[in-house]
MDTraj code that builds the backbone (N, CA, C; nanometers):
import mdtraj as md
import numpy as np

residues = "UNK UNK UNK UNK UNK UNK UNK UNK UNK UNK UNK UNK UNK UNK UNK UNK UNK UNK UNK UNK UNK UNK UNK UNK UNK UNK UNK UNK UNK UNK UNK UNK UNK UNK UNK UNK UNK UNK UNK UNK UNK UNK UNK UNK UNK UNK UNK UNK UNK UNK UNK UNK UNK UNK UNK UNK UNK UNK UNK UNK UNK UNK UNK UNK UNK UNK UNK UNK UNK UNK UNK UNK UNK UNK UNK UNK UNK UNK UNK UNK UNK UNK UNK UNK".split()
xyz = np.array([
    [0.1841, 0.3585, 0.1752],
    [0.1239, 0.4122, 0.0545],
    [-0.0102, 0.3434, 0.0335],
    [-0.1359, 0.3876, 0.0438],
    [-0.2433, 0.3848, -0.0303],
    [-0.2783, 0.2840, -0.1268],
    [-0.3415, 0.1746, -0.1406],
    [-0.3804, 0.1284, -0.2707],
    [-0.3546, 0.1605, -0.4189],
    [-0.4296, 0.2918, -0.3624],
    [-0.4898, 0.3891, -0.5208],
    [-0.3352, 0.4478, -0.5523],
    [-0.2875, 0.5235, -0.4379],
    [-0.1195, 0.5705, -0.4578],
    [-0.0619, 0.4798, -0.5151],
    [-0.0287, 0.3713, -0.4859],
    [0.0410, 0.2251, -0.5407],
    [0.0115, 0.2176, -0.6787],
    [-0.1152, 0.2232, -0.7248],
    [-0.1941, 0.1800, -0.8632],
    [-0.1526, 0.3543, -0.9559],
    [-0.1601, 0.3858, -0.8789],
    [-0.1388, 0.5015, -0.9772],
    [0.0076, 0.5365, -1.0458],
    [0.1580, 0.4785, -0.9522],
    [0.2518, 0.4490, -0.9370],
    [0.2861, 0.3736, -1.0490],
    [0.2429, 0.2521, -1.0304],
    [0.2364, 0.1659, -1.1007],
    [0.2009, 0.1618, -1.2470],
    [0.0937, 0.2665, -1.2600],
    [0.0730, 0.3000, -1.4065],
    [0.1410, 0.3870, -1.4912],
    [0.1584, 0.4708, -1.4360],
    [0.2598, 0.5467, -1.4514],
    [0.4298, 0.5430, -1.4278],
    [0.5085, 0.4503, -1.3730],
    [0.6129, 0.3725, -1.3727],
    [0.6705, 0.2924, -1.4455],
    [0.5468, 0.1662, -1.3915],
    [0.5706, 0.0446, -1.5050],
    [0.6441, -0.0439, -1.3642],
    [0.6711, 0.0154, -1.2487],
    [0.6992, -0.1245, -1.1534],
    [0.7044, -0.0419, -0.9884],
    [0.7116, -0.1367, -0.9363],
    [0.6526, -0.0903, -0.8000],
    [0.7229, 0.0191, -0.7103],
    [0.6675, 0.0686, -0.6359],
    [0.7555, 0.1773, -0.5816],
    [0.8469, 0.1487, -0.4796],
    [0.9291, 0.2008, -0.4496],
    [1.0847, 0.1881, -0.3585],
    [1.1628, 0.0488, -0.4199],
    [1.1210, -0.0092, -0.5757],
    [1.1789, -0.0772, -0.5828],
    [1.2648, -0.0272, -0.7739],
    [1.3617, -0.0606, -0.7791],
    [1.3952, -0.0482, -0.9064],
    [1.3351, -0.0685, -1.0147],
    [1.3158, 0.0066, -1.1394],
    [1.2758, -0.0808, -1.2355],
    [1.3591, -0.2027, -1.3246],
    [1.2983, -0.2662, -1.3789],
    [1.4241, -0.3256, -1.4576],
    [1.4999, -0.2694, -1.5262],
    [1.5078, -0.2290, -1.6238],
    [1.5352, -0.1081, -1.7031],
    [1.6711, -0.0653, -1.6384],
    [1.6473, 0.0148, -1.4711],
    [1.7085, 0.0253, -1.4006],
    [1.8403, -0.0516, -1.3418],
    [1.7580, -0.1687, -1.3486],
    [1.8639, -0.2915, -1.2528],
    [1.9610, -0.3214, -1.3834],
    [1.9398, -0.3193, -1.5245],
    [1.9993, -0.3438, -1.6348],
    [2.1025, -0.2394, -1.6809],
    [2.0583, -0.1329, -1.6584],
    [2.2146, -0.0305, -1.6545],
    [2.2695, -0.0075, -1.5560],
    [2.1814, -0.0045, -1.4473],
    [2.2920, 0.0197, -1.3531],
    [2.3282, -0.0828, -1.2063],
    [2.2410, -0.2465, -1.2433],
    [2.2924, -0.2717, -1.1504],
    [2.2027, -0.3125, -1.0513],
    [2.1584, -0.3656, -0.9562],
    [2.0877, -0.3579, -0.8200],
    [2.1424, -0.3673, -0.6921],
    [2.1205, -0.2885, -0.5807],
    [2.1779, -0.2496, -0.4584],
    [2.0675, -0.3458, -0.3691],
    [2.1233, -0.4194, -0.3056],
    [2.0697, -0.5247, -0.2513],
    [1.9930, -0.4869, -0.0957],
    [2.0634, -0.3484, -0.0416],
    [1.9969, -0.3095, 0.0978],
    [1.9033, -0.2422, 0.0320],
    [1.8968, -0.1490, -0.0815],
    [1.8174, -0.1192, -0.1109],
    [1.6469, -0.2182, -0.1327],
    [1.7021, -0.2490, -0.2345],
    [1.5737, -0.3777, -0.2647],
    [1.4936, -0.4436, -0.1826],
    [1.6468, -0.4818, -0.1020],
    [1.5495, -0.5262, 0.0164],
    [1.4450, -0.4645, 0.0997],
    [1.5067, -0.2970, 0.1410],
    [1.4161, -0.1984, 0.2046],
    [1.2925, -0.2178, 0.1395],
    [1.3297, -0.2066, 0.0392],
    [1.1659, -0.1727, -0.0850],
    [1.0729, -0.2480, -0.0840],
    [1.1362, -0.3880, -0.0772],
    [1.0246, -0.5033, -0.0692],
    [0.9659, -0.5032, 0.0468],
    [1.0438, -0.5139, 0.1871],
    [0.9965, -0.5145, 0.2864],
    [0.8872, -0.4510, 0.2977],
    [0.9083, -0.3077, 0.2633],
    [0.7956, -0.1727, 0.2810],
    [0.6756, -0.2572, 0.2039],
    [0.6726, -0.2896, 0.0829],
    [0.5695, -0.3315, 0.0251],
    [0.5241, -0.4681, 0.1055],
    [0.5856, -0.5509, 0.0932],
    [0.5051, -0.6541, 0.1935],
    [0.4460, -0.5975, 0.3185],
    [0.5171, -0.4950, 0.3734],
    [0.4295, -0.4271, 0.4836],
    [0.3131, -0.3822, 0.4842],
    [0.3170, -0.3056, 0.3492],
    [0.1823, -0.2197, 0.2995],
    [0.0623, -0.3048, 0.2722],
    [0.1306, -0.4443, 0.1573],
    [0.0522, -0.5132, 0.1211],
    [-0.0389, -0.5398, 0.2362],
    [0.0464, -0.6217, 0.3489],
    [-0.0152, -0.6836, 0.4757],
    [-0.1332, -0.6461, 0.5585],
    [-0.0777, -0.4943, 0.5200],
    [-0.1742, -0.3688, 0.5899],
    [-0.3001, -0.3753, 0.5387],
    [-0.2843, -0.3945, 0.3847],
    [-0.4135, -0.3798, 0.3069],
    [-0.4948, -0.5400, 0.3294],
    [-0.4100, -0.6462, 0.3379],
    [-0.5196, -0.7824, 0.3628],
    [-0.5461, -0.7714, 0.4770],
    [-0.5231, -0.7472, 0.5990],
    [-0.5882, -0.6879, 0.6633],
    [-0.7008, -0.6550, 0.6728],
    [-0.7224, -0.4802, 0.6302],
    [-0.8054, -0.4117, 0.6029],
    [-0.9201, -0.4844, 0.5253],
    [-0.8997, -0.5444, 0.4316],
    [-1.0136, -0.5974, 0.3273],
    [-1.0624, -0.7542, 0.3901],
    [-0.9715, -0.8186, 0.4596],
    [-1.0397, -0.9369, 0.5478],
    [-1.1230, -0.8470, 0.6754],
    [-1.1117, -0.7535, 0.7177],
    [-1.2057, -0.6663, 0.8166],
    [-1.3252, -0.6643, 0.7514],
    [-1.3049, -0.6041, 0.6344],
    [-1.4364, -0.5785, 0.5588],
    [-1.4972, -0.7010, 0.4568],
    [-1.4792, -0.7814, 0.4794],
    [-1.4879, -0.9049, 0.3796],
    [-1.5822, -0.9610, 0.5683],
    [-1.5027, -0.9367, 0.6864],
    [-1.6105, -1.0031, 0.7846],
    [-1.7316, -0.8996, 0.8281],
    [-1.6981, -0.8002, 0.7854],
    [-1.7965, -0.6624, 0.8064],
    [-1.9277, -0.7112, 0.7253],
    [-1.8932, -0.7361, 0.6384],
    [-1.9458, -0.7240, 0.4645],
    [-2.0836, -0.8688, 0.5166],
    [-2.0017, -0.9829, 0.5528],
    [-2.0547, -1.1556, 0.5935],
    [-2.1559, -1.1207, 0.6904],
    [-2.1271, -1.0553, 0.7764],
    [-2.2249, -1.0288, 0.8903],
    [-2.3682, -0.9699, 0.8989],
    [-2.3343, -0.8646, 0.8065],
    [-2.4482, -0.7834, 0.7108],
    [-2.5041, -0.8875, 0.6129],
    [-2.4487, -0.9451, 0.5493],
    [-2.5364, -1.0162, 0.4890],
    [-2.5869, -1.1359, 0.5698],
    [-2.5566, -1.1735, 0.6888],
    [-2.6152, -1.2973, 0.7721],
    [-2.7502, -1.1917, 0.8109],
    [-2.7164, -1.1065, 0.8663],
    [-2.8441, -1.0234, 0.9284],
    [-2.9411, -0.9613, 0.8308],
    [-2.9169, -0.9477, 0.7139],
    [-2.9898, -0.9300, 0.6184],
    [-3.0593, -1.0965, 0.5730],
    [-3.0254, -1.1438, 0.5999],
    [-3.0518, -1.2719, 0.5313],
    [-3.1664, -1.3289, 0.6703],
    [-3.1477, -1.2947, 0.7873],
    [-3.2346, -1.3490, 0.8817],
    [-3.3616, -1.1871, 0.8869],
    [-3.3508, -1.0913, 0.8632],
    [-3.4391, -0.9804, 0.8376],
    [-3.5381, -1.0348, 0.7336],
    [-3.4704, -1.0680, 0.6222],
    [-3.5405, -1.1004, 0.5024],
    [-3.6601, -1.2733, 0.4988],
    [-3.5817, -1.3289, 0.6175],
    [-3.6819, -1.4468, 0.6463],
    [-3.7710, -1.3947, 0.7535],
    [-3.7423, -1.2587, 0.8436],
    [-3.8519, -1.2689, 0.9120],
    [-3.9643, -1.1962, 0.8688],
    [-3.9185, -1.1335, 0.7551],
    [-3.9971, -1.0656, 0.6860],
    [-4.1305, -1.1268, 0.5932],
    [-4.0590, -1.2464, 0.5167],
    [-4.1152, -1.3967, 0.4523],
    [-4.2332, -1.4306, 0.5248],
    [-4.1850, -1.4391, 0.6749],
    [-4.2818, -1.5054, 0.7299],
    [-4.3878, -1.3704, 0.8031],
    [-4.3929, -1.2454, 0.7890],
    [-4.4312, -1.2054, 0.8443],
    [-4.5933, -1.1669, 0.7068],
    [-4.5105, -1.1770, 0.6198],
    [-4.6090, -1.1564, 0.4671],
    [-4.6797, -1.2572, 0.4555],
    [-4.6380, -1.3731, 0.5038],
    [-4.7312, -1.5366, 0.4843],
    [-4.8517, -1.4844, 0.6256],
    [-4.8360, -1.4682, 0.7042],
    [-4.9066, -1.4129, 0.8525],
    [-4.9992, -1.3393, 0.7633],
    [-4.9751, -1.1832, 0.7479],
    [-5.0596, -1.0977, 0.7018],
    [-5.1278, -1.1689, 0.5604],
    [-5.1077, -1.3056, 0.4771],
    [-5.1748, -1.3172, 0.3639],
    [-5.3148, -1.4160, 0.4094],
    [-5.2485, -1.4676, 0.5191],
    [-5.3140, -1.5755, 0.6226],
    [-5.4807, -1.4936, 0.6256],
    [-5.4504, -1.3679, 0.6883],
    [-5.5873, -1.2952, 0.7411],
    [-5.6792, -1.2298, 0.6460],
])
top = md.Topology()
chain = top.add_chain()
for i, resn in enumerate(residues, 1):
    res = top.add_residue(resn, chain, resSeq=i)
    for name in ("N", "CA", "C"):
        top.add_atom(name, md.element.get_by_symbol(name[0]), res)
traj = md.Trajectory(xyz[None], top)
């Protein structure tokens, strides 16, 4: 499931998906293979998503290293042209 799927879930729920709510676990109980399935899935998903956002968190670093050495050669290329 999606981030945004998750968040939207979630707002509309009030607790995470494939897992019981409380509410739930209070009348009727909690099924323990269940729960477990549920969490698993979510730690899966979660995992999926740190992942994804440490990709782009080194995507993100790199661009700004190369922006950051563009922008000094640029510095020095304006000191050159103020030179003449």
């Amino acid at each position: 499931m999606h981030w945004k799927e998750k968040l939207l879930y979630l707002n509309n729920n009030h607790h995470l998906p494939f897992i019981a709510s409380a509410k739930e676990i209070e009348t009727s109980g909690i099924t323990t293979s269940e729960t477990m399935k549920g969490m698993v899935q979510n730690i899966e998903e979660n995992t999926l998503d740190i992942i994804d956002l440490q990709k782009l968190v080194e995507e993100q670093a790199k661009l700004i290293q190369k922006q950051k050495e563009d922008m000094e050669m640029l510095k020095k290329e304006v000191k050159q042209l103020q030179r003449k």
